[in-house]
N, C-alpha and C positions, 0 to 999 in steps of 0.2 A: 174796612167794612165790619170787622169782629167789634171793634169797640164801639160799632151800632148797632151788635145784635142782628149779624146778618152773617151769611156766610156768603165767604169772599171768591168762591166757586159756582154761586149761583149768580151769572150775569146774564137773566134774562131783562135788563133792562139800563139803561143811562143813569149813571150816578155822577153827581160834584160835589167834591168835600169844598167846600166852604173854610175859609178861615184853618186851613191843615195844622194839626197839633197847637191852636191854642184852646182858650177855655172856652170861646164861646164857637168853634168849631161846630158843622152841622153839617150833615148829609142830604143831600138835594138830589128826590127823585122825578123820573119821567117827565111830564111838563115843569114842572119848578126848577129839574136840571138845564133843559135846553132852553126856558127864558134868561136865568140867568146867564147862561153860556154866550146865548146872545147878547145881552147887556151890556158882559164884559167886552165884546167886540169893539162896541164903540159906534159911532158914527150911524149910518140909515139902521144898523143893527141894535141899534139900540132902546129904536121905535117896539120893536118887541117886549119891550116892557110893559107895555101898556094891555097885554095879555094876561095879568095878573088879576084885572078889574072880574075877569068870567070864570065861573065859577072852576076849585080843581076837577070837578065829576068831568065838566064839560072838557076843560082843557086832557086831563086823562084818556077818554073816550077821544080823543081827535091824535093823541099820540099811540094810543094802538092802534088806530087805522094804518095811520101812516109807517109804522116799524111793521107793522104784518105784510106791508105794501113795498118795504124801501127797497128790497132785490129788484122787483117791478122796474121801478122809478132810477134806483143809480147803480142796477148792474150789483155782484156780486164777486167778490176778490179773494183770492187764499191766502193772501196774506196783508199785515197795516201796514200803510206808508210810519217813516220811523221819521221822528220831528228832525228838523234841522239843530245843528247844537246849539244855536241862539234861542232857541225854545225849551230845550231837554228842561230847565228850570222849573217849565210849568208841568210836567207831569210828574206820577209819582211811579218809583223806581224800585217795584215791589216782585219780589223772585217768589213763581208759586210752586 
């Protein structure tokens, strides 16, 4: 997150690094994180692409609903499930 000019302590919101350490590498936030997250799923989750067409104001305004909302909705946890090791690949393994 520092080498996009952000600080890597303040996670008030969903980020996807794109492309991790190449050149055309890019930071994906709030709605443009979670369509693309979906995308990469694959299959009926993919259809989510097509969220792209409306505008970011709009798509933004429907993701802080819903993150001011998600305790609500799925419950609240002390701690993250940790990937299975056939996944550890996909995240990044950053000591703060």
């Amino acid at each position: 997150m520092t080498r996009h000019g952000l600080d890597p302590h303040d996670l008030n919101t969903v980020y996807v690094v794109k492309n991790h350490k190449r050149a055309d590498e890019a930071l994906l936030a709030r709605s443009d994180a979670i369509l693309y997250m979906l995308t990469q799923l694959g299959g009926i989750w993919g259809l989510a692409g097509m969220g792209r067409v409306l505008p970011r104001a709009f798509r933004d305004a429907v993701y802080k609903i819903v993150a001011r909302n998600r305790y609500r909705v799925f419950g609240k946890h002390e701690s993250c499930m940790l990937p299975e090791p056939k996944h550890r690949t996909k995240f990044l393994d950053v000591q703060m």
